[in-house]
PDB file with SEQRES, HELIX, SHEET and CRYST1 records, atoms N, CA, C and O in Angstrom:
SEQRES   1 A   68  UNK UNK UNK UNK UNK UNK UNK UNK UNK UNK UNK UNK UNK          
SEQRES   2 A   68  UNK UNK UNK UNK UNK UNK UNK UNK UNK UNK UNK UNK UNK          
SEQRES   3 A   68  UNK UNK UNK UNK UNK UNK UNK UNK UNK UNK UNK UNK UNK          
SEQRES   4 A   68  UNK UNK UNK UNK UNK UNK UNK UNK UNK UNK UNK UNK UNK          
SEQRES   5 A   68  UNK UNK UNK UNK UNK UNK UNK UNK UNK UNK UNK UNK UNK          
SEQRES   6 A   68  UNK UNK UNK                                                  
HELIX    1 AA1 UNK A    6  UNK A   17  1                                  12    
HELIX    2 AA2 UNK A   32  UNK A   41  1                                  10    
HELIX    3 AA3 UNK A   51  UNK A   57  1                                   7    
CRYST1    1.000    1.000    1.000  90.00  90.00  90.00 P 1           1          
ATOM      1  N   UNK A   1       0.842  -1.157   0.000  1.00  0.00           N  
ATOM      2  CA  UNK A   1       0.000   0.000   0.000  1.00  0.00           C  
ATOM      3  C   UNK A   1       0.899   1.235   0.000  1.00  0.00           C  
ATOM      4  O   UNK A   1       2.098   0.995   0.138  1.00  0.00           O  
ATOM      5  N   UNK A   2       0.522   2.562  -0.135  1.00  0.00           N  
ATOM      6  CA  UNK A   2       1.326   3.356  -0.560  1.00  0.00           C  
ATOM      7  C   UNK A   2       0.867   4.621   0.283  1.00  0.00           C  
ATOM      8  O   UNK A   2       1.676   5.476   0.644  1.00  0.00           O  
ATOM      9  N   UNK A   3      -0.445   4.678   0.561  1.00  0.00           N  
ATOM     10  CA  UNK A   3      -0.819   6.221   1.230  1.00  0.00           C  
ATOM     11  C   UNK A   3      -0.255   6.401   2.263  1.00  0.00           C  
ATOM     12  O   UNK A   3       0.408   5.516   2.803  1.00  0.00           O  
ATOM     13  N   UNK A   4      -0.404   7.570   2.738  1.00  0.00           N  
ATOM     14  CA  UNK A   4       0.364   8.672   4.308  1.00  0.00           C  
ATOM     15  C   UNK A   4       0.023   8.219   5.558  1.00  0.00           C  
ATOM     16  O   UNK A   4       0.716   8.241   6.575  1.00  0.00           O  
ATOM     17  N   UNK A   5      -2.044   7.454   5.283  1.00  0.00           N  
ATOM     18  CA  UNK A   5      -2.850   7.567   5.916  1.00  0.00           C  
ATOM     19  C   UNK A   5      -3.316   6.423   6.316  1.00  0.00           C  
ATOM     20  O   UNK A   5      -3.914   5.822   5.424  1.00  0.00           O  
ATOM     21  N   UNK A   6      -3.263   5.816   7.464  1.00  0.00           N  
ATOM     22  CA  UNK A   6      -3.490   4.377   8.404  1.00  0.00           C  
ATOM     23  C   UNK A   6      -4.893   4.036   7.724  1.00  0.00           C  
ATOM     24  O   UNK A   6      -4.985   2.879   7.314  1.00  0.00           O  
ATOM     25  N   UNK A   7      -6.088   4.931   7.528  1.00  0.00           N  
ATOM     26  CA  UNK A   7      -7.075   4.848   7.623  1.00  0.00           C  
ATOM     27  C   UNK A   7      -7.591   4.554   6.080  1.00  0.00           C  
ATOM     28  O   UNK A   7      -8.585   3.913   5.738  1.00  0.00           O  
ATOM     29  N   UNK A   8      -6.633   5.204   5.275  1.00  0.00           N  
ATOM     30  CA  UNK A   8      -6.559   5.522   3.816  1.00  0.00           C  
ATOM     31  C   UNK A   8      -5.993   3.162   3.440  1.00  0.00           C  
ATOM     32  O   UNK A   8      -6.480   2.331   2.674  1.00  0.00           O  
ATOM     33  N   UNK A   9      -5.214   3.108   4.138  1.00  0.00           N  
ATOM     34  CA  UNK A   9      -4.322   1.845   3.990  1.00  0.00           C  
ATOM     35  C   UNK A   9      -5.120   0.947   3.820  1.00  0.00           C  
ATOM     36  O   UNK A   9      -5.414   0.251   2.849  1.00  0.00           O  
ATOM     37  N   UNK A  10      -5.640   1.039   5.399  1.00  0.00           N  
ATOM     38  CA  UNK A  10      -6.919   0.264   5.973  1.00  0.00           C  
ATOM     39  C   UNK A  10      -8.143  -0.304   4.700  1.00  0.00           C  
ATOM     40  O   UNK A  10      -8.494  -1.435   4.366  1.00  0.00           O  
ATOM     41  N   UNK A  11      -8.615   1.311   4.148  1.00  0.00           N  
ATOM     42  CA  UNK A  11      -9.764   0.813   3.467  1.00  0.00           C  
ATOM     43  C   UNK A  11      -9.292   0.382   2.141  1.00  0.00           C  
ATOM     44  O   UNK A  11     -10.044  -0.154   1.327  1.00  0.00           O  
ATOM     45  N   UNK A  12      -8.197   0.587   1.951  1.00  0.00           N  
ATOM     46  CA  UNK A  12      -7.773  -0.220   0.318  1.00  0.00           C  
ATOM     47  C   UNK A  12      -7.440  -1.531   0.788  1.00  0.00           C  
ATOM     48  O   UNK A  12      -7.783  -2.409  -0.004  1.00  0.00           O  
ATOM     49  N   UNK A  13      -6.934  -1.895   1.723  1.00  0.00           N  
ATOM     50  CA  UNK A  13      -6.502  -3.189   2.089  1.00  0.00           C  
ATOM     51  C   UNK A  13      -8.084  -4.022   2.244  1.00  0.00           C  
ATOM     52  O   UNK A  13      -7.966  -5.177   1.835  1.00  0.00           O  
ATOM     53  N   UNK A  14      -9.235  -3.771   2.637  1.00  0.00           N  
ATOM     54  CA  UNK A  14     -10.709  -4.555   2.470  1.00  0.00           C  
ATOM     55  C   UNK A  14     -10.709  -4.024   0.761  1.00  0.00           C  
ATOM     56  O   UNK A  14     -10.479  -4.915  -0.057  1.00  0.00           O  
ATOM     57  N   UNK A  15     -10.868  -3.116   0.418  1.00  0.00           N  
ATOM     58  CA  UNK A  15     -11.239  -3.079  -1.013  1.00  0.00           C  
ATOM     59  C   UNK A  15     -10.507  -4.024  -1.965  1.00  0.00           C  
ATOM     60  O   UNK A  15     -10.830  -4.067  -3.152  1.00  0.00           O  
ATOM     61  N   UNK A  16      -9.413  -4.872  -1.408  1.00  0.00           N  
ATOM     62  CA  UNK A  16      -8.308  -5.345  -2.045  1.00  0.00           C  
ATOM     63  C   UNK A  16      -9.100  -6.462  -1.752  1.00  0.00           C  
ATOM     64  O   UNK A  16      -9.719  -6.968  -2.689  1.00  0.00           O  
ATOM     65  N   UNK A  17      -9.215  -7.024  -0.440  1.00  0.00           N  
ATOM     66  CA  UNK A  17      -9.774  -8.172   0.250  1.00  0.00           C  
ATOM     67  C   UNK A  17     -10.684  -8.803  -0.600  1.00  0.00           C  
ATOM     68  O   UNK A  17     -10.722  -9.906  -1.146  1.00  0.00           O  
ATOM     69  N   UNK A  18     -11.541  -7.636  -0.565  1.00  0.00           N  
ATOM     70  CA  UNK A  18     -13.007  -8.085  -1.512  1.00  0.00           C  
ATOM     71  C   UNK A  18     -13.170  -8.532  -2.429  1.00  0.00           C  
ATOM     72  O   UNK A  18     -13.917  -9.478  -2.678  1.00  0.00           O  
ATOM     73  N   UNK A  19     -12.498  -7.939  -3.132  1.00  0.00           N  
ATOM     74  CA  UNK A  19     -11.763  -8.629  -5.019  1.00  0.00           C  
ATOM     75  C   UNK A  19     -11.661  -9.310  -5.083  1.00  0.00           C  
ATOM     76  O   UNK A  19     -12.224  -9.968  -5.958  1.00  0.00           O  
ATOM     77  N   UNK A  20     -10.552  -9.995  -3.908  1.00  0.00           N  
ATOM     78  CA  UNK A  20     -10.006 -11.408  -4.111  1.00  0.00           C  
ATOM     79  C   UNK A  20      -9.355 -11.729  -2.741  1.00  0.00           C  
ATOM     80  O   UNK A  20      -8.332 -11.193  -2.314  1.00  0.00           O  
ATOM     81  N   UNK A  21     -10.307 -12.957  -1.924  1.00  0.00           N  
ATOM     82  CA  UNK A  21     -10.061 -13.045  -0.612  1.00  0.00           C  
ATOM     83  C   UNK A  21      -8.641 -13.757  -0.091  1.00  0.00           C  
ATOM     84  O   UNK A  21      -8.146 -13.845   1.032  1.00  0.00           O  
ATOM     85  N   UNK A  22      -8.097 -14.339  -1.726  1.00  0.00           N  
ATOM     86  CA  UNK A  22      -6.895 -14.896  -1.265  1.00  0.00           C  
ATOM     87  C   UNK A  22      -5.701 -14.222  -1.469  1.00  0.00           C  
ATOM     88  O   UNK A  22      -4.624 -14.727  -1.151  1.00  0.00           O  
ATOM     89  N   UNK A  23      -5.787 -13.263  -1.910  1.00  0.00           N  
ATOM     90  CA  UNK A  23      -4.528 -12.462  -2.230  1.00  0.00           C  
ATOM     91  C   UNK A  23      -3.728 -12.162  -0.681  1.00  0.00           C  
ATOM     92  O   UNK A  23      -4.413 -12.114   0.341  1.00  0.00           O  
ATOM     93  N   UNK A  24      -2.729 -12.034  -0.648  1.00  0.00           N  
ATOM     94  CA  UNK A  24      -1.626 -11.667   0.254  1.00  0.00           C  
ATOM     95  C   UNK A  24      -1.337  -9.949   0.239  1.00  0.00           C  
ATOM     96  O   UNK A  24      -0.870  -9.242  -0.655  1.00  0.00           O  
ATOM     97  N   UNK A  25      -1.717  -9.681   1.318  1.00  0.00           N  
ATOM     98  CA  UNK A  25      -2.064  -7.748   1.535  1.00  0.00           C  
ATOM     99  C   UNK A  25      -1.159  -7.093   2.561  1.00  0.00           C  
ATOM    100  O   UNK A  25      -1.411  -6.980   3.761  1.00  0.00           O  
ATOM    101  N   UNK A  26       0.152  -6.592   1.797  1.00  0.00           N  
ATOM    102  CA  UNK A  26       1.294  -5.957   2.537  1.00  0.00           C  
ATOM    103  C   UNK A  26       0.789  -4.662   2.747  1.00  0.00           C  
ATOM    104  O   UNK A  26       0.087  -4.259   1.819  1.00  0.00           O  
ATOM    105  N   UNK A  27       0.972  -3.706   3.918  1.00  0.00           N  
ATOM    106  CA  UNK A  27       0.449  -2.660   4.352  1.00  0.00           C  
ATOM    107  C   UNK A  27       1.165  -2.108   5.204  1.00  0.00           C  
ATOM    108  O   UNK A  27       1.672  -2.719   6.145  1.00  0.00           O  
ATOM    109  N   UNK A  28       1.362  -0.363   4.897  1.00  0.00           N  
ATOM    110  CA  UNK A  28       2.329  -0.067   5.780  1.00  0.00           C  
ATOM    111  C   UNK A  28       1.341   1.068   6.589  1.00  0.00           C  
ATOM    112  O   UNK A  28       0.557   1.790   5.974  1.00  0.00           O  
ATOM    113  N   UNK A  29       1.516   1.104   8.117  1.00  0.00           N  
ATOM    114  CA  UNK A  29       0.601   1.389   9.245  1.00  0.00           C  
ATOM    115  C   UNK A  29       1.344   1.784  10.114  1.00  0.00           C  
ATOM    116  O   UNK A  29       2.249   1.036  10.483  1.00  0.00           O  
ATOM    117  N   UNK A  30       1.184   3.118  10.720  1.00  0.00           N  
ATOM    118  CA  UNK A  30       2.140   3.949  11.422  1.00  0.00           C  
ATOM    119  C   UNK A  30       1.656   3.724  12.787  1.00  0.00           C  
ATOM    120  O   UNK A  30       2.317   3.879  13.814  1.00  0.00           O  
ATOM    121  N   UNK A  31       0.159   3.258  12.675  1.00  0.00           N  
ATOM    122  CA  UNK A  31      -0.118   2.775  14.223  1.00  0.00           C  
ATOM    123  C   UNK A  31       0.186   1.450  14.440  1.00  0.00           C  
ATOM    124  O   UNK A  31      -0.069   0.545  13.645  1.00  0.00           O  
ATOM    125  N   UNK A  32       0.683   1.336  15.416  1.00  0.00           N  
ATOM    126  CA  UNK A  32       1.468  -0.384  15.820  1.00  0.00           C  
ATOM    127  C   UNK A  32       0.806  -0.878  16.276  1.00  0.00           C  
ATOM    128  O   UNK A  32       1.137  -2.051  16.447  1.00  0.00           O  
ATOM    129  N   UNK A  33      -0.772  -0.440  16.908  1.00  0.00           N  
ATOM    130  CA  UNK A  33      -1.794  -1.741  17.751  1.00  0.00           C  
ATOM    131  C   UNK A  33      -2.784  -2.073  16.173  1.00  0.00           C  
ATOM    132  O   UNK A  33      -3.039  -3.167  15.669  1.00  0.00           O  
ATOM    133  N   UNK A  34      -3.128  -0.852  15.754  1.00  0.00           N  
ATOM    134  CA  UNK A  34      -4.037  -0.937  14.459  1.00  0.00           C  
ATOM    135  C   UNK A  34      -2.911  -2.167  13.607  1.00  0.00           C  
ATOM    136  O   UNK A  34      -3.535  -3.107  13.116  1.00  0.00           O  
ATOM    137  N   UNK A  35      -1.897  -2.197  13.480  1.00  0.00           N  
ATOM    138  CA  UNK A  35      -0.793  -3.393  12.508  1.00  0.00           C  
ATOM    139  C   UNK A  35      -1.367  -4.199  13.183  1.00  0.00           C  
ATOM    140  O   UNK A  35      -2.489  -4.496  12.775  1.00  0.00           O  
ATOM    141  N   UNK A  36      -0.858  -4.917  14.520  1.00  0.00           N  
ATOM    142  CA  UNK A  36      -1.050  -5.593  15.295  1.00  0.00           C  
ATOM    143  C   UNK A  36      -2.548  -6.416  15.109  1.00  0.00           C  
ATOM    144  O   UNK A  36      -3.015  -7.406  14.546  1.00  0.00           O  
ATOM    145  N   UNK A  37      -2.874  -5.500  15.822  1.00  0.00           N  
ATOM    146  CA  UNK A  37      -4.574  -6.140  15.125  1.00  0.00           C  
ATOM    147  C   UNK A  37      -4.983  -6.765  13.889  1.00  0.00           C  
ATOM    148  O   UNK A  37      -5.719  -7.740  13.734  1.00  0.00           O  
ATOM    149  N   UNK A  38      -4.303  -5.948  12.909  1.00  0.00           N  
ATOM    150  CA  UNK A  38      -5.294  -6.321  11.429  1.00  0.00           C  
ATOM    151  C   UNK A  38      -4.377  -7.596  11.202  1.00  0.00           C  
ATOM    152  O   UNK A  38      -4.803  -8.602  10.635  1.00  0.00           O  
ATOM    153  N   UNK A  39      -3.641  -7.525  11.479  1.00  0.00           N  
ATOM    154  CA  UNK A  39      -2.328  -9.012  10.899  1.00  0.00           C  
ATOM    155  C   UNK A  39      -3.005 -10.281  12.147  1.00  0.00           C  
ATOM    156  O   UNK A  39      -2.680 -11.467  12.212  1.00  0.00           O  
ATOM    157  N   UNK A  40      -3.677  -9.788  12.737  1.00  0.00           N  
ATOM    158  CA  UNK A  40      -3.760 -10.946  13.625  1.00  0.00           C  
ATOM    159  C   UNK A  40      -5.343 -11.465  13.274  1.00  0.00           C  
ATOM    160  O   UNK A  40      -5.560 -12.677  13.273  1.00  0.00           O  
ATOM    161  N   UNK A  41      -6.396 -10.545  12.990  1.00  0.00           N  
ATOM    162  CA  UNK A  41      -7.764 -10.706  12.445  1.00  0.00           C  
ATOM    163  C   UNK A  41      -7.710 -11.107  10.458  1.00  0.00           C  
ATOM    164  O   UNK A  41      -8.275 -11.979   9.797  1.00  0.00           O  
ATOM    165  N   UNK A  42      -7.160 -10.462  10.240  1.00  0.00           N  
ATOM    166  CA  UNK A  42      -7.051 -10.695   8.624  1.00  0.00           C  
ATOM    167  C   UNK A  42      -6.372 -11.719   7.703  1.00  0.00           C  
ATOM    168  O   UNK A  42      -5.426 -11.247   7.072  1.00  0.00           O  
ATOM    169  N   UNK A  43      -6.638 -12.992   7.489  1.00  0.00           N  
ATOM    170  CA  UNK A  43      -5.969 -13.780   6.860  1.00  0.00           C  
ATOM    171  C   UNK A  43      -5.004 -13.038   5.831  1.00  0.00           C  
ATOM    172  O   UNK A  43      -5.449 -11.999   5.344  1.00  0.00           O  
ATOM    173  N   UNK A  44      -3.420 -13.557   5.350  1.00  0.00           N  
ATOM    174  CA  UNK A  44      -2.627 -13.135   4.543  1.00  0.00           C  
ATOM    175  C   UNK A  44      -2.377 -11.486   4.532  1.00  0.00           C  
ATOM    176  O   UNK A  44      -2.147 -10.760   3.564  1.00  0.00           O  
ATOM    177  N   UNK A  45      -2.516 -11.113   6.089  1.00  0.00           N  
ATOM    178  CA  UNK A  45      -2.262  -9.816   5.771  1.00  0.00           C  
ATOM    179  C   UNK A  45      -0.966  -9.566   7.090  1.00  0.00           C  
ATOM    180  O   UNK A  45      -0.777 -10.025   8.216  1.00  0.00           O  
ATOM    181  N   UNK A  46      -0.203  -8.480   6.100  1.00  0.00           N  
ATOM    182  CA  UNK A  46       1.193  -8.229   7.261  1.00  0.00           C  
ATOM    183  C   UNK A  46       1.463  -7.160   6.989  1.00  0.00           C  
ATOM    184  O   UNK A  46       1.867  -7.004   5.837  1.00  0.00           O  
ATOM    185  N   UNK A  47       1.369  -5.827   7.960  1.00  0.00           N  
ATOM    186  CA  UNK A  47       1.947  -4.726   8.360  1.00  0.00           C  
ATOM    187  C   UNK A  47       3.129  -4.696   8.316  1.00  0.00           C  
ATOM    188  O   UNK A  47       3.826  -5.614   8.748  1.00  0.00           O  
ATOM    189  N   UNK A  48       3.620  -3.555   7.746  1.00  0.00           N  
ATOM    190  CA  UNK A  48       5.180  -2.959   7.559  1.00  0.00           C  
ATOM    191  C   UNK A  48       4.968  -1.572   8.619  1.00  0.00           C  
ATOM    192  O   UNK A  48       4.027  -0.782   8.537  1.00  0.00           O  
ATOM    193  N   UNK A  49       5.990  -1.513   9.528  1.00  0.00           N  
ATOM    194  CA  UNK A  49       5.753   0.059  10.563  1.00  0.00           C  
ATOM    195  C   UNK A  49       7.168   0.651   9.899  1.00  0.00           C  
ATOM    196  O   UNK A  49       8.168  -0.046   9.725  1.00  0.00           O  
ATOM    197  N   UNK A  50       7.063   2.097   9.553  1.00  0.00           N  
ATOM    198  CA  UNK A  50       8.290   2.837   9.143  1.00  0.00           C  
ATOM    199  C   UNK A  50       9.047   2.800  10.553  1.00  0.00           C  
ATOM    200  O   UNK A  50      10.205   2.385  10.610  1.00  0.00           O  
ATOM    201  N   UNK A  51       8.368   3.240  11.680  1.00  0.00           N  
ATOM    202  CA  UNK A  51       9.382   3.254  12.645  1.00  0.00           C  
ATOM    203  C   UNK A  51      10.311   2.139  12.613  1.00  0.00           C  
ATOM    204  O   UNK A  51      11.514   2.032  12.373  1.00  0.00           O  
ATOM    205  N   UNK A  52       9.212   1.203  12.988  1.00  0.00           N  
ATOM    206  CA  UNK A  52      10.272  -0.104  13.142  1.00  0.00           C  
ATOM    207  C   UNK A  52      11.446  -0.955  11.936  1.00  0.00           C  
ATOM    208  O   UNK A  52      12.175  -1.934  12.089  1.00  0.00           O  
ATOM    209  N   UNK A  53      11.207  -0.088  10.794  1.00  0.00           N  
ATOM    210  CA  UNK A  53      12.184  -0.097   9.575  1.00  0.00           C  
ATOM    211  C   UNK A  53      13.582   0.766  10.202  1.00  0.00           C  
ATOM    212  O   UNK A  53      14.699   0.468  10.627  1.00  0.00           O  
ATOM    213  N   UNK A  54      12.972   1.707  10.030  1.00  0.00           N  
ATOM    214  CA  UNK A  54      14.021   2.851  10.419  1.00  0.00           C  
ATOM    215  C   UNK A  54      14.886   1.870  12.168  1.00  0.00           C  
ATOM    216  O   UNK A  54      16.108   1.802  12.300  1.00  0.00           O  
ATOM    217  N   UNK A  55      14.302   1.520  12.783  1.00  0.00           N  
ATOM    218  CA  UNK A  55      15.352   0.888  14.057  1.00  0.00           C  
ATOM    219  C   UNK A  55      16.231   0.535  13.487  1.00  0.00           C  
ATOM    220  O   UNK A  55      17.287   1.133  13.282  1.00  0.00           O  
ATOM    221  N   UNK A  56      15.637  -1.375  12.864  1.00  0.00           N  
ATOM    222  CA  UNK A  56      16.550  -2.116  12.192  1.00  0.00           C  
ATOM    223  C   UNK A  56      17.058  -1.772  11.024  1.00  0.00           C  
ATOM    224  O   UNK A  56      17.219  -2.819  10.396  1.00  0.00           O  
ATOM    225  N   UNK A  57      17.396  -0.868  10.400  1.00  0.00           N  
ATOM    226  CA  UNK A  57      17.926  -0.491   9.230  1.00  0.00           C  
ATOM    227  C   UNK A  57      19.220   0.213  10.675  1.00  0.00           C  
ATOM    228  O   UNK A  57      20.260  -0.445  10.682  1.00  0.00           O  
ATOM    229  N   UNK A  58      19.185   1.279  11.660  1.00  0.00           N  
ATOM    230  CA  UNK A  58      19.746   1.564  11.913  1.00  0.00           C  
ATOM    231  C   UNK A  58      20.834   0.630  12.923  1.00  0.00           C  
ATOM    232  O   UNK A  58      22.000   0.968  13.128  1.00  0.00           O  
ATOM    233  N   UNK A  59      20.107  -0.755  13.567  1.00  0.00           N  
ATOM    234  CA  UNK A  59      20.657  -1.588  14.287  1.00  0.00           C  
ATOM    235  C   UNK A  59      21.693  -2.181  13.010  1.00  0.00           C  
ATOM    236  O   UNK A  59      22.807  -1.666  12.917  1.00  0.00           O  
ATOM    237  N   UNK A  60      21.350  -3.115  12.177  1.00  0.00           N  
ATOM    238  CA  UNK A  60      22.015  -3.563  10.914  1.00  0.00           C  
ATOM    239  C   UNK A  60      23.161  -2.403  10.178  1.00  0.00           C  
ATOM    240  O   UNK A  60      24.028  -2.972   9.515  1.00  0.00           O  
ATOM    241  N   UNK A  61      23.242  -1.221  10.208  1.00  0.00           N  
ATOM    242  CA  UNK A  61      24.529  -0.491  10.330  1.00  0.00           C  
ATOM    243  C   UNK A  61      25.415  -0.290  11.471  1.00  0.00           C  
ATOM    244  O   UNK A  61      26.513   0.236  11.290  1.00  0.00           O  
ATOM    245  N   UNK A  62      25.015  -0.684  12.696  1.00  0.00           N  
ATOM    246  CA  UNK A  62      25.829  -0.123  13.875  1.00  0.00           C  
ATOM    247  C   UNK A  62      25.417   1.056  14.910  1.00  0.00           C  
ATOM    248  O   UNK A  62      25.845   1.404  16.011  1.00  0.00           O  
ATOM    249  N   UNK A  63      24.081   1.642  13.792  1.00  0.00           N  
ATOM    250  CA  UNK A  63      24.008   2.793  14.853  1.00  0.00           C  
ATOM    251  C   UNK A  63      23.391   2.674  16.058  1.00  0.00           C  
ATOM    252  O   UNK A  63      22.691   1.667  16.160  1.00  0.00           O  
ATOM    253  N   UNK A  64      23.428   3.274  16.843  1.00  0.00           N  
ATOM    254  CA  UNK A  64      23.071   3.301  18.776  1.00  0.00           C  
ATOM    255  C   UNK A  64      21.907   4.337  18.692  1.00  0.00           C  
ATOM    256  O   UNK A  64      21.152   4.615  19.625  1.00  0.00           O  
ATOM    257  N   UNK A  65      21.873   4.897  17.367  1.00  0.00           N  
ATOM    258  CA  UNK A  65      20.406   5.782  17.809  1.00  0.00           C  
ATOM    259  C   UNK A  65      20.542   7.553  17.871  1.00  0.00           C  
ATOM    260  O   UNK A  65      19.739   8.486  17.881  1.00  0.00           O  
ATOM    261  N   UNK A  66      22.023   7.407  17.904  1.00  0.00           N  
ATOM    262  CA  UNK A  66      22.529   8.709  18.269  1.00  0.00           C  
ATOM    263  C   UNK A  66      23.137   9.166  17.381  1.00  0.00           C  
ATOM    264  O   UNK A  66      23.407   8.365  16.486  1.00  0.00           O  
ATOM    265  N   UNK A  67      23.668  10.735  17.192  1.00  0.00           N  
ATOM    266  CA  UNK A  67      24.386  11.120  15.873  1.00  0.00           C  
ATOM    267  C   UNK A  67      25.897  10.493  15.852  1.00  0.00           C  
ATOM    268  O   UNK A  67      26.398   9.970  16.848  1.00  0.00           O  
ATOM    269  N   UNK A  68      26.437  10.590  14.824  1.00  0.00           N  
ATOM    270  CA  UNK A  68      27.747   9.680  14.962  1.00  0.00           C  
ATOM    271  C   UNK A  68      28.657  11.017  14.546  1.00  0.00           C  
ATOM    272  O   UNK A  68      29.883  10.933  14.476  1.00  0.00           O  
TER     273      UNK A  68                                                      
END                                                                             
């Protein structure tokens, strides 16, 4: 999914659903209980969180979080 907007994600991810109930529905969701939730209620569906990109992108270089 591509929008700014959790809510925006949300309703393309059922509009996606609907089409076709078996498709596999990657979604990126800035709220972490709303991820949480829908990956756990929604068959074939898995939340991407930018935060939690941005950690491990920064753990997997070395960084501590802090300026270097």
């Amino acid at each position: 999914m591509y929008q700014d907007s959790d809510q925006a994600n949300f309703e393309l991810a059922l509009l996606i659903r609907d089409l076709n109930p078996q498709v596999r529905v990657v979604s990126r969701l800035f709220n972490h209980s709303l991820a949480r939730y829908l990956d756990s209620v929604l068959p074939q569906h898995f939340s991407l969180s930018v935060a939690a990109a941005v950690v491990a992108a920064d753990g997997l270089r070395g960084g501590g979080g802090g300026s270097q």
